[in-house]
matplotlib code that plots the C-alpha trace (Angstrom):
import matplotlib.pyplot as plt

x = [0.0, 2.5, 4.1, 1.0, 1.0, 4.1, 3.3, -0.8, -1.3, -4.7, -5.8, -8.4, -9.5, -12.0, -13.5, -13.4, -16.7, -16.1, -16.1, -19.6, -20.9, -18.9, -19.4, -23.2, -22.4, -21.2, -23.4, -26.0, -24.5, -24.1, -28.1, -28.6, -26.1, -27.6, -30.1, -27.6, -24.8, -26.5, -27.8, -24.2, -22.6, -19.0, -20.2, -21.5, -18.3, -15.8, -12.6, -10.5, -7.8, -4.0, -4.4, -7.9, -6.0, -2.7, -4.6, -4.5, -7.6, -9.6, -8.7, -10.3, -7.8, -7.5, -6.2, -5.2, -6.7, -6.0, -2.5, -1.2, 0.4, 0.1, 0.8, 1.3, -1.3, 1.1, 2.5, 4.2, 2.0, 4.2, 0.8, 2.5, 4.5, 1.8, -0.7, 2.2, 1.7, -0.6, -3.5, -6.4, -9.6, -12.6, -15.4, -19.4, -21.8, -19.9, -16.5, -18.3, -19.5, -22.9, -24.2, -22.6, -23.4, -27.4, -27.8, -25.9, -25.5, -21.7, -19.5, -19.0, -15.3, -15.2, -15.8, -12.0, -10.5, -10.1, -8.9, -6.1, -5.2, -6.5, -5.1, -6.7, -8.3, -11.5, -12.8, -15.4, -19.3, -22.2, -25.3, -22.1, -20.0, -16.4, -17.1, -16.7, -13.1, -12.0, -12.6, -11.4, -8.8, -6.9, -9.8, -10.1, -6.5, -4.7, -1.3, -0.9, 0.7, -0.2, 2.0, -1.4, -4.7, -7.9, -10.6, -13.4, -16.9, -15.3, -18.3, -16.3, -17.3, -16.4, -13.5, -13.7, -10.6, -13.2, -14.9, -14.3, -12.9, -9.7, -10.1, -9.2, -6.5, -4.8, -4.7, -3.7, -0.2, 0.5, 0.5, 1.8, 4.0, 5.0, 1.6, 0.1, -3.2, -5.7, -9.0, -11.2, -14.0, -17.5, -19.7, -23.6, -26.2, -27.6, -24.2, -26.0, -28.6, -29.7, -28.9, -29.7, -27.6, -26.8, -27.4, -26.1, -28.9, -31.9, -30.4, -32.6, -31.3, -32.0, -33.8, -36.5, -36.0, -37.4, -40.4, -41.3, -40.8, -39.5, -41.9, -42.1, -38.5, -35.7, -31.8, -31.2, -34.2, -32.8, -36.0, -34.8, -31.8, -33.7, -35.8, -33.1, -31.8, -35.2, -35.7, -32.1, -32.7, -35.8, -35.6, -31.8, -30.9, -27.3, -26.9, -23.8, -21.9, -21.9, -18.5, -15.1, -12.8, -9.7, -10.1, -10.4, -7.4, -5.4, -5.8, -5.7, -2.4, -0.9, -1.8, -1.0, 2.0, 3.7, 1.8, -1.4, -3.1, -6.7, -8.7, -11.7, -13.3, -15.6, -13.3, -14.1, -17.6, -15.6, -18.7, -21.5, -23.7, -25.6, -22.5, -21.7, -24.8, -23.7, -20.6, -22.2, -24.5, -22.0, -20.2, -22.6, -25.2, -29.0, -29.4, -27.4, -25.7, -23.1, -20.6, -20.8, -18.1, -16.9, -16.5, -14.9, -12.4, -11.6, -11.0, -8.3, -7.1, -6.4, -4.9, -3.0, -1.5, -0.9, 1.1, 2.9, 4.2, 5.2, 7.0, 8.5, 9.9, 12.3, 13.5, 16.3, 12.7, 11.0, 7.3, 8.1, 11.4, 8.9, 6.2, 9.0, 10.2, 7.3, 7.9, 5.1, 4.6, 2.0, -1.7, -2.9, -5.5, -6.3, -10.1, -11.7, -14.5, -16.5, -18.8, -21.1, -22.6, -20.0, -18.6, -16.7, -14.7, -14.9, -13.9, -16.7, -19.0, -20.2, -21.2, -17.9, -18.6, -21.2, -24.7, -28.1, -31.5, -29.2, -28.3, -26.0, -28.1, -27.7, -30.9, -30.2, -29.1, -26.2, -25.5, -25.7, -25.5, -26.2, -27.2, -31.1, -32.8, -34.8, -38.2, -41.4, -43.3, -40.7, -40.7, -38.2, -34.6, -31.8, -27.8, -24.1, -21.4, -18.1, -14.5, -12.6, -9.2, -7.5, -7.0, -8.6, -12.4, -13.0, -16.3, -18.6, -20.9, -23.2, -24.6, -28.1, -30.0, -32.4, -35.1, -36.8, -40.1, -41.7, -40.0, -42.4, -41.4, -39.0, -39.8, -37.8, -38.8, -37.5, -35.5, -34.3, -30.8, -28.7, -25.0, -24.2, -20.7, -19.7, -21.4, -24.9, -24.8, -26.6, -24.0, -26.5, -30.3, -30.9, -33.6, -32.2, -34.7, -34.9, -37.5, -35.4, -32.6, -31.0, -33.7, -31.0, -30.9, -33.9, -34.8, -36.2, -33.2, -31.9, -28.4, -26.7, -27.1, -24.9, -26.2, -23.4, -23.1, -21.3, -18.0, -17.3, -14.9, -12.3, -13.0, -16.3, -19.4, -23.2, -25.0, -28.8, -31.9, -35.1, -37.9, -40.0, -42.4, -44.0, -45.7, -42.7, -42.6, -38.8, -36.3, -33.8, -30.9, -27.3, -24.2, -21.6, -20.0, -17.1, -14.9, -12.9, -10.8, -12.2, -16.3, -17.8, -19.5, -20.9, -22.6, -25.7, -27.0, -25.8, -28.6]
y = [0.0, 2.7, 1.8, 2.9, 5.7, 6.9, 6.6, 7.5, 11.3, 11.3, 14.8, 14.8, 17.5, 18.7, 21.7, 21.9, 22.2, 25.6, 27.2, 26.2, 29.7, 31.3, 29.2, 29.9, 33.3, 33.8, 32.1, 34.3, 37.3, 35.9, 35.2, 39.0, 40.9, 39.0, 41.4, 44.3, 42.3, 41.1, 44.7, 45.5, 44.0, 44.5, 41.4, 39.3, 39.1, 40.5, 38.3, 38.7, 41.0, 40.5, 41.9, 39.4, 36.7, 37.9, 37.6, 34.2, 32.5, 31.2, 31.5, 28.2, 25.4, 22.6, 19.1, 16.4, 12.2, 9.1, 9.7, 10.9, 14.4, 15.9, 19.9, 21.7, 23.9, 26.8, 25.8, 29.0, 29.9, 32.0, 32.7, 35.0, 32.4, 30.0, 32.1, 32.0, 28.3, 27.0, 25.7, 24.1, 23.0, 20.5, 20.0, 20.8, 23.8, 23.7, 24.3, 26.6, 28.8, 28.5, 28.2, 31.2, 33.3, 32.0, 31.4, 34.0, 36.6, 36.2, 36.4, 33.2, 34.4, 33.7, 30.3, 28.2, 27.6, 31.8, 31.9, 29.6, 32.3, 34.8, 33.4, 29.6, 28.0, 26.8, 24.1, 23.9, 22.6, 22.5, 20.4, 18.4, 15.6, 14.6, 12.7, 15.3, 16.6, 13.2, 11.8, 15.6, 16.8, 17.1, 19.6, 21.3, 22.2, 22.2, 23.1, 24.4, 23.4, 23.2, 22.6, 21.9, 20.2, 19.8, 17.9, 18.4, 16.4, 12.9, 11.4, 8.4, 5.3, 1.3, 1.0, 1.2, 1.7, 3.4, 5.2, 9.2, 10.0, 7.8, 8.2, 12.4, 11.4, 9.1, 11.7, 13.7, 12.3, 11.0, 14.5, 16.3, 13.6, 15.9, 17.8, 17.6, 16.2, 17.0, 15.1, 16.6, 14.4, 16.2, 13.1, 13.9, 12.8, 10.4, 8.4, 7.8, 4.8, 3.3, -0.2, -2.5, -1.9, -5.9, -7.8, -4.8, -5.8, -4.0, -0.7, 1.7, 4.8, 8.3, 9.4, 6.4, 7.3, 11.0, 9.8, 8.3, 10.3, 13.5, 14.6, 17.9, 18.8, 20.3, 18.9, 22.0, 22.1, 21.1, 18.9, 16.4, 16.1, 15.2, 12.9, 11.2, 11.3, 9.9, 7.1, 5.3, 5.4, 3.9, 1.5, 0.7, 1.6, 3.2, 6.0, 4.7, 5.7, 3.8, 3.8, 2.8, 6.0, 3.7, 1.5, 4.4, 6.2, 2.9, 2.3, 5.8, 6.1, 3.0, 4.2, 7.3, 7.6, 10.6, 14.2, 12.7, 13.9, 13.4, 16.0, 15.1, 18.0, 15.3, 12.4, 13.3, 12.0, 8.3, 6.5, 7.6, 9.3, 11.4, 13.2, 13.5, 15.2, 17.7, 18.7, 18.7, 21.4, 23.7, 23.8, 24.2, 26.8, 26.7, 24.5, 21.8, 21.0, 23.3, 24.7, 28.2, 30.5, 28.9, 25.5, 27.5, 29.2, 25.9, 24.5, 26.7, 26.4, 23.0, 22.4, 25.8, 23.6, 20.7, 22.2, 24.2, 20.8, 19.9, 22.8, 23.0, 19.0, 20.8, 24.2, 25.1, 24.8, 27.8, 27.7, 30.2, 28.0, 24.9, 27.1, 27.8, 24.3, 21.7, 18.2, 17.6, 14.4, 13.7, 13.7, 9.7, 8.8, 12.1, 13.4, 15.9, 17.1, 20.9, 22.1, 25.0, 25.2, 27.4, 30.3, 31.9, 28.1, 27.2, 29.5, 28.2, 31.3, 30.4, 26.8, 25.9, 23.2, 22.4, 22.6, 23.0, 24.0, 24.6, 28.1, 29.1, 30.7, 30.9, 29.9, 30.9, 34.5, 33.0, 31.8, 28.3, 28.1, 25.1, 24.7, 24.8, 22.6, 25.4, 25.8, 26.8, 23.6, 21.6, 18.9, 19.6, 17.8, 19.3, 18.1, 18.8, 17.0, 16.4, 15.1, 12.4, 13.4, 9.6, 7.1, 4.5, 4.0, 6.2, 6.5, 9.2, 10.9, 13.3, 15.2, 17.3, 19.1, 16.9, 17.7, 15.6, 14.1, 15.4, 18.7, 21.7, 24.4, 22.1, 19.6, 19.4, 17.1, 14.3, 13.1, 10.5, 10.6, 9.4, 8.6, 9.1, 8.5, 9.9, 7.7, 8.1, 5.0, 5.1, 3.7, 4.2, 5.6, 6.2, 8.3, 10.5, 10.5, 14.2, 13.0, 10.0, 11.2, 8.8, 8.9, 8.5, 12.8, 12.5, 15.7, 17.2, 18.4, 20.1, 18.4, 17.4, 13.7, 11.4, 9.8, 7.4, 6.7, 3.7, 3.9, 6.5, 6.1, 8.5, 11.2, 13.0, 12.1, 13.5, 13.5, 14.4, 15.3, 14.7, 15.7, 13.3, 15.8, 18.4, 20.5, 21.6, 25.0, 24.4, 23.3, 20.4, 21.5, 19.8, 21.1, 18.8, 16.3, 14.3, 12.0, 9.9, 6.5, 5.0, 4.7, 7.5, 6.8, 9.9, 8.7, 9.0, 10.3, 7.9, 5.6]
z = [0.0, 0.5, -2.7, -4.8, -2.3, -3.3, -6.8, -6.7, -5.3, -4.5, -3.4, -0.6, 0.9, 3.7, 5.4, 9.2, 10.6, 11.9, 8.3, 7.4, 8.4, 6.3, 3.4, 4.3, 4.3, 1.1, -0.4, 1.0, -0.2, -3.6, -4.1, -2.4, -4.9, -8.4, -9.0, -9.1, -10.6, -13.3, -14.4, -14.6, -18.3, -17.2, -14.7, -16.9, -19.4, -18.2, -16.9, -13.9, -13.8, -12.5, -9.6, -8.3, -9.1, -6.7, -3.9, -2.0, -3.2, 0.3, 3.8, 4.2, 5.6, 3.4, 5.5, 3.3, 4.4, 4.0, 5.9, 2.8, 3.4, -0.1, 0.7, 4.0, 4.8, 4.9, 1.6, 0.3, -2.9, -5.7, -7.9, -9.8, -11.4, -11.4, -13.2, -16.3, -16.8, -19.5, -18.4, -20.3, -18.4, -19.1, -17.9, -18.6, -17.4, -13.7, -15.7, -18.0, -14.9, -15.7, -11.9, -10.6, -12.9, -12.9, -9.4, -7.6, -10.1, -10.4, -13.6, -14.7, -15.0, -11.3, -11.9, -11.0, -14.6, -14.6, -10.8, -12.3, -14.9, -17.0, -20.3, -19.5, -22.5, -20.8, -23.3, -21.3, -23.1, -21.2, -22.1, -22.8, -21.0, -21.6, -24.5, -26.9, -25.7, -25.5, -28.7, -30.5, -28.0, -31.4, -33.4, -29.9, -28.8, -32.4, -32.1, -29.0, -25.8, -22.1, -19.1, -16.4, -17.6, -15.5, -15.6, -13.6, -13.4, -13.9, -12.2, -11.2, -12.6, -12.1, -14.1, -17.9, -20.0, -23.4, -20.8, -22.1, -18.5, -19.2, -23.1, -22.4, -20.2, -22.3, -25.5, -22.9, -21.6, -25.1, -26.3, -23.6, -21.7, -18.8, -18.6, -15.3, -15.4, -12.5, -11.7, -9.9, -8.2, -8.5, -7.6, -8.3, -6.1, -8.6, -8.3, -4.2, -3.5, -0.2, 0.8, 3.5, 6.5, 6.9, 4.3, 2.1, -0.7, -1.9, -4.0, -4.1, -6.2, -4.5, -7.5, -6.8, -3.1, -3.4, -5.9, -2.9, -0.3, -0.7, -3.8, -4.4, -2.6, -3.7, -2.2, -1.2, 1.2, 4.2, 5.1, 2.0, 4.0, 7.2, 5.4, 4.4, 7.6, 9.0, 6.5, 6.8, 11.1, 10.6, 7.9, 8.8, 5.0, 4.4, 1.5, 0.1, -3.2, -6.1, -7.5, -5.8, -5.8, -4.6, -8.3, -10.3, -9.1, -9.0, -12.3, -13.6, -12.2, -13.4, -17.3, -17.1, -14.6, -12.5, -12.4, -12.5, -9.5, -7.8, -6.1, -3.7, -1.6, 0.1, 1.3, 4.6, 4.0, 2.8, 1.7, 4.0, 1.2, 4.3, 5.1, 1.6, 0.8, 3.8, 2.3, -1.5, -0.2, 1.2, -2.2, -4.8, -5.5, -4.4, -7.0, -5.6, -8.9, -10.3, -7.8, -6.1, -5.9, -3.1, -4.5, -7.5, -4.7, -3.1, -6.4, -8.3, -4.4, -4.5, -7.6, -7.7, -4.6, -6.4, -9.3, -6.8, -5.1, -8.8, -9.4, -5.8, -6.6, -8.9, -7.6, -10.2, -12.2, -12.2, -13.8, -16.5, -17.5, -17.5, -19.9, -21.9, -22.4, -23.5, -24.9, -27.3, -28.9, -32.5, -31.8, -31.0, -32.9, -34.9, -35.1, -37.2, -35.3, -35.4, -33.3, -33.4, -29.7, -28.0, -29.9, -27.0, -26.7, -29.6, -33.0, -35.4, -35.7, -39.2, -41.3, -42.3, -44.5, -47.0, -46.1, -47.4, -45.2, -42.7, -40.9, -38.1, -35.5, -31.6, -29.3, -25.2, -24.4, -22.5, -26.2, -27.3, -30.9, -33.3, -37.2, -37.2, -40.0, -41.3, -43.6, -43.2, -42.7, -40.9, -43.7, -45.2, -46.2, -45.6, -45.4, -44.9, -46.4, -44.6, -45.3, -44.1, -44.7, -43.7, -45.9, -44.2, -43.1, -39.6, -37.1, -37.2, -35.1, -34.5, -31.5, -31.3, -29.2, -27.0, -24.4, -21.6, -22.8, -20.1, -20.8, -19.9, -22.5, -25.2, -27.9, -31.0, -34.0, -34.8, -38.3, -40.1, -40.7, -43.4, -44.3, -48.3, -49.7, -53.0, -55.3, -53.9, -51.9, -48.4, -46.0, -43.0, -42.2, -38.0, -36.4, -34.3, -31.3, -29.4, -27.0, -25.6, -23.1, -19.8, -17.5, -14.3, -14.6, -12.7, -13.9, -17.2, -18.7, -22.4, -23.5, -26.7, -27.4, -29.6, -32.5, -34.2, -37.8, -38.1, -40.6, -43.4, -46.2, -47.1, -48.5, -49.1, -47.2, -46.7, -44.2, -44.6, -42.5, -43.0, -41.4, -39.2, -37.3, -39.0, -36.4, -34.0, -33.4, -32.5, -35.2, -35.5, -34.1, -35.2, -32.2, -33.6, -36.2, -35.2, -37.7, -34.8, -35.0, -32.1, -31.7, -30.0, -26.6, -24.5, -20.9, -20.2, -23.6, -26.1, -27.9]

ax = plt.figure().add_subplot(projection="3d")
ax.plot(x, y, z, "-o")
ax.set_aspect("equal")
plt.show()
């Protein structure tokens, strides 16, 4: 065991109980300031300055577990030098910022990747998970180099080597082999379920749990807590986690080596899901989702931390001698991929390649863009045509904006869709289904699924979209193509 210790750095990190009150506090004056923040623009878009991100981060003490001692507490912090590393950051809507900026009225240039530095490249998609990043790391990042990437959300799973979490990682150290990688644990509730207290049988997932009885209550309202609480006294039922944190990190390590560190702001629940929920609630905004600013603080904390012990391991090192020195290896496997949902990430503002009934237009004020199937009975066909630039036969994929059945303001229509190489042949016909999304969200929710499309041969390819549904107010709207040697698999929204 200490061995892998000395090998695995597994970050964990905890908040004494005595800081609760402030954490409480803030978040207070976060929901009380968003009316007046958010009628000020220069909040909204603006990005930290210099001289916000000189100061020291949190006061909050941070104490390593598991008898590991990964930092002192008193770990002198030279920010200055950290902030002129390169740093690149995944993640979804809690990467993006999205939660601080709708639920307490903050910029979402608060959220961690921007306390890091001001010159991070946040790849961050919401409505997305780390499928997309890990199968087109290559059409994302291009040519350029990073000394520190992060990945947050990883939603730990049992261990699977094509799962997208390990897929990132692995294009990751092959391109950059002396990057330092970061995972970040954010664990959702849906990842809890109750179990018999002996006999250890009986799941019950805590989305079945509150149909029953919590209806009607949100997680932040502390009487879903208490409920909880009640119902695992009385019925001697445990909320445990689902996935094994030790395997994942074991394994993790092994394949992708030194600098590859783990960060865990609730390992001091271990695997009681009741005091997990505790701790979940004092990080994360009312919505009891995305993080608040003070999970964003503790955050760019902890992994500012972390690359300062990396840096610190070599002191005739500095951090602008290791910027200025990268060893960069060929993109493994290549991808072409585009997307269209995130302008500000991503520099597609326009249809760069072939199309017909589409347009480019964006459809949320916090812009999200896509290519909307467009005419004025919704029947429509319309197409794009893509290249494969290989020389041998690659996957391909799509992704699509996708609503909740039970969705109270979205439906989009559905269409067929079908693969046509350059002699008219149809290689593949699907339905790409808008109405059908993982039911485990247990929530209505508006993503971008994946609809794959089997094998494409080099060269030219069409895809075309024809209308299923004729009476949707909303139109089809197609986020993303990606050409990728290995089979795309997103979680949770894959057919």
């Amino acid at each position: 065991m200490g061995t892998f210790f000395n090998a695995v750095v597994f970050l964990s990190i905890v908040v004494a109980a005595a800081t609760t009150t402030i954490i409480e506090d803030d978040k207070k004056r976060g929901i009380r300031g968003r009316q007046q923040t958010l009628m000020d623009p220069k909040n909204v878009e603006q990005k930290p300055n210099n001289r916000e991100l000189e100061a020291k981060p949190t006061e909050l003490k941070l104490k390593p577990t598991y008898g590991i001692e990964i930092f002192d507490e008193d770990l002198p912090m030279d920010l200055a030098s950290l902030q002129q590393l390169r740093y690149v950051t995944f993640g979804s809507s809690h990467t993006w910022g999205s939660g601080i900026e709708r639920e307490e009225g903050f910029s979402r240039y608060k959220a961690f990747p921007y306390l890091l530095s001001p010159d991070v490249d946040n790849m961050a998609l919401r409505a997305h998970d780390i499928g997309y990043p890990a199968l087109c790391a290559e059409s994302m990042l291009g040519d350029k180099i990073y000394d520190v990437a992060v990945i947050l959300e990883m939603r730990i799973k049992p261990w699977n080597p094509n799962d997208s979490t390990h897929i990132l990682g692995r294009r990751l150290r092959e391109r950059f082999p002396d990057i330092i990688i970061v995972y970040v644990n954010h664990i959702y509730p849906q990842a809890l379920y109750f179990q018999g207290e002996q006999d250890l049988t009986g799941m019950t997932s805590l989305n079945d749990w509150e149909k029953q009885h919590a209806q009607g209550l949100t997680k932040s309202d502390p009487l879903y807590l208490e409920k909880m609480k009640e119902y695992s006294a009385t019925k001697k039922r445990i909320l445990k986690m689902v996935y094994d944190k030790g395997a994942f990190t074991e394994k993790t390590q092994k394949i992708l080596g030194e600098n590859t560190f783990f960060i865990d702001l609730y390992s001091a629940s271990g695997n009681d899901g009741l005091r997990y929920m505790e701790l979940f609630g004092n990080y994360t905004c009312l919505d009891n989702h995305h993080p608040c600013h003070v999970g964003h603080r503790k955050y760019a904390d902890a992994i500012q931390r972390v690359v300062q012990k990396v840096i610190n391991k070599t002191p005739t090192v500095t951090a602008t001698q290791r910027s200025a020195t990268s060893n960069v290896a060929p993109w493994k496997p290549e991808d072409k991929c585009e997307s269209w949902f995130d302008p500000h990430g991503l520099n597609t503002m326009d249809i760069n390649v072939p199309s017909k009934g589409f347009q480019f237009n964006c459809f949320e004020p916090r812009v999200k863009c896509s290519l909307e199937l467009v005419s004025d009975d919704n029947t429509s066909i319309g197409s794009i045509t893509i290249d494969n630039p290989n020389n041998t036969e690659q996957y391909l994929a799509i992704t699509f904006m996708a609503a909740s059945a039970g969705h109270p303001s979205i439906r989009y229509p559905k269409v067929k869709v079908e693969t046509i190489d350059s002699s008219g042949k149809v290689l593949m016909e699907k339905i790409a289904d808008t109405t059908k999304v993982w039911v485990r969200y247990g929530h209505n929710v508006h993503i971008a699924k994946l609809l794959t499309l089997g094998k494409i041969p080099p060269g030219k390819t069409t895809i075309q979209f024809t209308y299923l549904d004729s009476n949707q107010a909303i139109p089809f709207r197609l986020v993303s193509y990606l050409i990728t040697e290995q089979k795309a698999v997103f979680r949770g929204v894959s057919p």
